[in-house]
C-alpha positions as CSV (number, residue, x, y, z in Angstrom):
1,X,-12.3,23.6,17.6
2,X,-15.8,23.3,16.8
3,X,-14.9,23.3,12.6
4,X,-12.8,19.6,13.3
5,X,-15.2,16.3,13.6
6,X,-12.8,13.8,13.7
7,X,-8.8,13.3,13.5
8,X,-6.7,10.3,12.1
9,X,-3.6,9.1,14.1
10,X,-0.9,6.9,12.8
11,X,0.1,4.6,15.2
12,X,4.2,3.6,15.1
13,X,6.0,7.0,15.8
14,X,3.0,8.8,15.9
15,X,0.9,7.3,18.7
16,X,3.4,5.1,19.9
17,X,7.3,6.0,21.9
18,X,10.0,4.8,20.8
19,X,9.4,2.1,23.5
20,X,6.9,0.9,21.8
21,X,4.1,2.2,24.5
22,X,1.3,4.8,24.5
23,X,1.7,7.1,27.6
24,X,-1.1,8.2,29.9
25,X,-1.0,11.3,28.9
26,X,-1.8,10.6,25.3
27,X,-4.4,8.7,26.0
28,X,-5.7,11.1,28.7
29,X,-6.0,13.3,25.8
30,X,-7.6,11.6,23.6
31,X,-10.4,10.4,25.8
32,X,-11.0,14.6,26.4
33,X,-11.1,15.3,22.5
34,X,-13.9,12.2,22.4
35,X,-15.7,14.0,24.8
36,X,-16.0,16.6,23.4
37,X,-17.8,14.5,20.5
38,X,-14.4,14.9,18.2
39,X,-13.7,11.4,16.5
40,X,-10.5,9.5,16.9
41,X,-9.5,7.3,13.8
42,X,-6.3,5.0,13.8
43,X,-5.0,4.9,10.3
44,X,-2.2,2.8,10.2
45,X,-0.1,0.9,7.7
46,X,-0.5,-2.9,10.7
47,X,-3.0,-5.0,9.9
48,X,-6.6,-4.4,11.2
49,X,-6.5,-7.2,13.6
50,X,-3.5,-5.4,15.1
51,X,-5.0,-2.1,14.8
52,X,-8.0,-3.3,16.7
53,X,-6.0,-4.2,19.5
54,X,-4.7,-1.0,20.2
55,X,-7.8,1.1,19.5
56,X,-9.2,-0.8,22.2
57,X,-5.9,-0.7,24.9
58,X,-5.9,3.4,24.0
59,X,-9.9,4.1,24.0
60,X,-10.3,5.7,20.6
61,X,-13.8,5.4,18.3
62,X,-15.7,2.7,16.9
63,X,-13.6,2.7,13.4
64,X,-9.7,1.5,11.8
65,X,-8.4,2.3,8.5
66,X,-6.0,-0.1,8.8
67,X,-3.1,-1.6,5.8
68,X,-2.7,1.9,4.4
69,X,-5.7,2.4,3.5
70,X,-6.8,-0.8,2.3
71,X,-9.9,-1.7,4.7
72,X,-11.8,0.0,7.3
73,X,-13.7,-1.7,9.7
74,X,-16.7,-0.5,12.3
75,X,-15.3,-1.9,15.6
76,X,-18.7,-1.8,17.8
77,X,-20.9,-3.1,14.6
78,X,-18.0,-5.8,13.2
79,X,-19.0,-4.4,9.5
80,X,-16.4,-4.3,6.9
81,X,-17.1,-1.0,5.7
82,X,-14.6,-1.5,2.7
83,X,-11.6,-3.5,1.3
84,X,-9.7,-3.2,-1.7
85,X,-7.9,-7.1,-2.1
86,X,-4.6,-7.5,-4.4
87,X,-5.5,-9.6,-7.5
88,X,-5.3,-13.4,-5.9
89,X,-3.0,-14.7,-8.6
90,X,-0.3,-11.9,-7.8
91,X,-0.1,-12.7,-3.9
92,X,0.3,-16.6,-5.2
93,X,3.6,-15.6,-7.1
94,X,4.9,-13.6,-4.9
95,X,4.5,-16.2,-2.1
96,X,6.5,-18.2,-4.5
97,X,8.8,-15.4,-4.9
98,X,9.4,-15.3,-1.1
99,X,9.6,-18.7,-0.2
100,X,12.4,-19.4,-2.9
101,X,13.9,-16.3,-1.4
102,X,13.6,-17.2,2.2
103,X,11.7,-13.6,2.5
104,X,9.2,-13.1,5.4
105,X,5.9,-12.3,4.0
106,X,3.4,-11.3,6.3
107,X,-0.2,-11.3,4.6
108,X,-3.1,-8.9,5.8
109,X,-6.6,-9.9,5.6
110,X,-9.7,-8.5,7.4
111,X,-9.9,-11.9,9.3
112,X,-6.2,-12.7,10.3
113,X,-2.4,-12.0,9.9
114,X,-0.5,-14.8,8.3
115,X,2.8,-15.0,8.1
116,X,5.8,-17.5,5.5
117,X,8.7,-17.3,8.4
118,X,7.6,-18.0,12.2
119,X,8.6,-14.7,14.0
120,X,6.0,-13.7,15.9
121,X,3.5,-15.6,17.3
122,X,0.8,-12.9,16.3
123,X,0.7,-14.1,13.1
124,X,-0.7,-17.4,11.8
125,X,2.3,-19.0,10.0
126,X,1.2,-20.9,6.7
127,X,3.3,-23.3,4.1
128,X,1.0,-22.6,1.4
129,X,-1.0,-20.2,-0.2
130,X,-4.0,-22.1,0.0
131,X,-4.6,-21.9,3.6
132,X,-5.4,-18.2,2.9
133,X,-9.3,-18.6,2.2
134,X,-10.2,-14.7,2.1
135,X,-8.9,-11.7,0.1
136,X,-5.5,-10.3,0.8
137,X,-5.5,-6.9,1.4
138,X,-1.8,-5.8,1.9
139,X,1.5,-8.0,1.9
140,X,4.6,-6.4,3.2
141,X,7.9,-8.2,2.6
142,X,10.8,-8.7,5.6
143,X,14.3,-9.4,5.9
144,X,17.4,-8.9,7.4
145,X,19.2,-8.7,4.2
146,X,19.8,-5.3,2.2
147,X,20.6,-7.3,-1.0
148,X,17.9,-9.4,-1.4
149,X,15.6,-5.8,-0.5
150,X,17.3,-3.8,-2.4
151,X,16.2,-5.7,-5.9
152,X,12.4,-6.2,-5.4
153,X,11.3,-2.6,-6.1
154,X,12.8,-2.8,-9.3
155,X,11.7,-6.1,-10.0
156,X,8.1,-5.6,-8.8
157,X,7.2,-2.5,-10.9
158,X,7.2,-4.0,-13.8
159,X,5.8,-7.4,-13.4
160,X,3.2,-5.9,-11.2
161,X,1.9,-2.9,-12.5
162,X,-1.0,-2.7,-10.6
163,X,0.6,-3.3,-7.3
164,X,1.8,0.0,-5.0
165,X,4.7,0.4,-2.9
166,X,2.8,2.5,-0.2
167,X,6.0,2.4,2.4
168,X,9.4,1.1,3.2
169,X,12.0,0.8,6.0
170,X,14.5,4.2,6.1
171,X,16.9,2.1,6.7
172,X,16.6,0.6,3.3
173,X,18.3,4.1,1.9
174,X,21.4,3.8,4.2
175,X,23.4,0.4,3.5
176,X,25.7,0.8,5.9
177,X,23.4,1.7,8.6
178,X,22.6,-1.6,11.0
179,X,18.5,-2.0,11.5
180,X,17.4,-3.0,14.7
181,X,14.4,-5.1,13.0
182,X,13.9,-6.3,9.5
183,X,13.8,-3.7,6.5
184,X,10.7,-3.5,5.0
185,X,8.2,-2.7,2.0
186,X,4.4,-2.3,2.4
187,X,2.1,-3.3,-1.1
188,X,-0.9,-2.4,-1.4
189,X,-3.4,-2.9,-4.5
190,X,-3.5,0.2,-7.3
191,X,-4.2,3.3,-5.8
192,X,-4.9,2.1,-2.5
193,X,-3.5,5.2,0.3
194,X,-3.8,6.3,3.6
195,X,-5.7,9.1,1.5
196,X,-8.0,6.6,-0.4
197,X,-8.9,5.3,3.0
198,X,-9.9,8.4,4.6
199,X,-11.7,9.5,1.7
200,X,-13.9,6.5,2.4
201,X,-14.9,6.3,6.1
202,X,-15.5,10.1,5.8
203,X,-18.0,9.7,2.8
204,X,-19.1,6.8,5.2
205,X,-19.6,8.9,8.1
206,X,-21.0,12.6,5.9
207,X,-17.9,14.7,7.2
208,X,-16.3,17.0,4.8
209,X,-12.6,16.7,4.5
210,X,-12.0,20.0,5.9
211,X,-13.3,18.7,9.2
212,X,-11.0,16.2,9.3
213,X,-7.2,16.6,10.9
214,X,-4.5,13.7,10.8
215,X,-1.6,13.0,12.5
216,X,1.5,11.2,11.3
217,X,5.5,10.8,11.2
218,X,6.3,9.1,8.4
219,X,6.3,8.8,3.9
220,X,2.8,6.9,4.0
221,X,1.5,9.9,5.9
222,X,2.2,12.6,3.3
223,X,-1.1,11.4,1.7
224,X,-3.5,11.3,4.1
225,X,-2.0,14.7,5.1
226,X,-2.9,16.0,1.5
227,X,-6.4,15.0,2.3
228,X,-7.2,16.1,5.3
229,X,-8.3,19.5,6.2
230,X,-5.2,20.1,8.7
231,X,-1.8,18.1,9.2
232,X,0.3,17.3,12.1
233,X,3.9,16.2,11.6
234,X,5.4,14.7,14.8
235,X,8.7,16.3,15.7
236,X,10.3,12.8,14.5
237,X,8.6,13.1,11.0
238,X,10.5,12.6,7.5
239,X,11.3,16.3,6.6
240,X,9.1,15.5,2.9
241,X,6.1,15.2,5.6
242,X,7.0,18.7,7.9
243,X,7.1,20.5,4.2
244,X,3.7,19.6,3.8
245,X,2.1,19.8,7.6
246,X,0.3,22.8,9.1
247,X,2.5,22.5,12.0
248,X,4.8,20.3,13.7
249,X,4.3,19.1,17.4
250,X,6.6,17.4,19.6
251,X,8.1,14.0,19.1
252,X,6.4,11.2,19.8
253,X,8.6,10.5,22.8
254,X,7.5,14.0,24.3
255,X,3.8,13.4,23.6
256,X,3.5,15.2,20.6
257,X,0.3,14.0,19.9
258,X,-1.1,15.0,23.7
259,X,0.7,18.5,23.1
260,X,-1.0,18.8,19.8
261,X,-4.5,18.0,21.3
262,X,-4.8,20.1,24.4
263,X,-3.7,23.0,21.9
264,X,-6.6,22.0,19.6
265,X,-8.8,21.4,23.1
């Protein structure tokens, strides 16, 4: 117990039930493992505004790694402590690309969420491009349709080399499976990770990767899991993720991440 300083939790199927919610008991047990001075990062592929909002409903430390890696923000100070922006004139054609396309494209800065279709009134919808004054961090494309998803990978990686496909819907590998929500792809900048992220908050904070543990269920995960100096899978994770895990707790609809953390306690 006393080797691991501070552990990074995913949040959807990791944190979060299939419900949506983060039990009690969960957070029960990570307000213990912060007692005992162990930090508790969320490192998430949402935004950092949304992020925020659940490190503060669970109780977890003063810090988010939040759009994969992109930006990591010190919650108690307000400090940016990094950000790695796509190049501005590639989030203007693809903005372009969606809008002839009628694809959703939700836009991550460290300010605000933005959004090209109203869906959600947690994101700021815009027309243009323009009304996004600060640097976009992570774009991650929506729709209902499999056709129209199915063709941006290929078109993307080679008229944007520079730009990373850091995670997608599962559902986008089944066509005949029905999603209950959009399918989806997460893009990042370059070599922007989950990895890349940690890498940064712990030269930030002076703690050595192999005091680090993180905790995840899903392909953006297997990087950070690389990293860190002990993995988690959920007992929901992608089997690519369990191949590479220490161990594998319960799901996150049995409190796998409580079960994990009174075992580490």
């Amino acid at each position: 117990m006393n080797k691991y300083k501070i552990v990074f939790i995913d949040i959807d199927g990791t944190l979060r039930n299939s419900f949506g919610k983060v039990t009690k008991e969960v957070k029960k047990k990570i307000h213990d493992l912060i007692e005992k001075n162990v930090k508790v990062v969320l490192c998430t592929g949402r935004s950092r505004k949304y992020a925020t909002r659940v490190a503060k409903e669970v109780g977890t430390s003063d810090y988010v790694i939040s759009s994969n890696g992109a930006e990591a923000t010190n919650l108690k100070t307000g400090e940016i402590i990094y950000n790695y922006p796509i190049n501005r004139h590639v989030v203007e054609e693809i903005f372009a690309y969606c809008k002839q396309s009628n694809i959703n494209m939700l836009i991550n800065t460290v300010k605000e969420d933005y959004q090209t279709i109203k869906e959600s009134d947690n994101r700021e919808y815009i027309e243009n491009i323009d009304e996004v004054g600060e640097d976009v961090n992570q774009i991650v494309l929506t729709s209902m349709s499999y056709n129209k998803m199915l063709v941006i990978p290929h078109l993307f990686k080679d008229k944007y080399p520079n730009l990373k496909l850091n995670n997608s819907s599962a559902d986008l590998n089944d066509k005949n499976k029905k999603p209950a929500k959009d399918y989806y792809f997460d893009y990042n900048y370059d070599d922007v990770s989950k990895a890349k992220g940690i890498n940064e908050l712990l030269e930030y904070l002076n703690i050595s990767s192999e005091n680090s543990i993180s905790i995840g269920d899903s392909y953006n995960d297997i990087a950070m899991c690389e990293l860190t100096g002990y993995c988690v899978a959920m007992g929901n994770a992608i089997d690519a993720l369990k191949v590479v895990a220490n161990e594998v707790t319960g799901t996150n609809d049995e409190d796998g991440v409580a079960t994990f953390i009174d075992s580490l306690l």
